[in-house]
C-alpha positions, 0 to 999 in steps of 0.5 A: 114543429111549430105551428107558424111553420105550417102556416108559411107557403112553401114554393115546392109545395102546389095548392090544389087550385095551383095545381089544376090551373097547371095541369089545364094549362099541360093539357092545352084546355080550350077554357081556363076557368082561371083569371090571369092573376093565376097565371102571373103567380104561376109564372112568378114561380117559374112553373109557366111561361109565355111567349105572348099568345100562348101559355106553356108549362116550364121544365120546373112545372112539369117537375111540380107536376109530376111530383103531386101524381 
């Protein structure tokens, strides 16, 4: 395998602070520890949605989600 390979982000593949901001959103947590730049990269891969007051985990995020446990 090449090592440059290793390197490229994969969009299957959750970094850890991905992950927890995912999983607080799933969770409903009252304090996101993570700026709007988080939810906006999350949403550019399609794992959350908003509907304008509040964020929600898509059916692909729930996927990302339970693909890591």
């Amino acid at each position: 395998m090449n090592i440059q390979h290793l390197q490229i982000a994969h969009s299957a593949v959750l970094s850890d602070p991905e992950w927890i901001a995912l999983e607080s959103i799933e969770e409903e947590t009252r304090h996101f520890i993570f700026d709007d730049t988080m939810l906006h990269a999350l949403q550019d891969r399609g794992l959350v949605e908003s509907d304008g007051i509040a964020w929600r985990v898509t059916e692909t995020g729930q996927k990302r989600l339970s693909e890591r446990v």
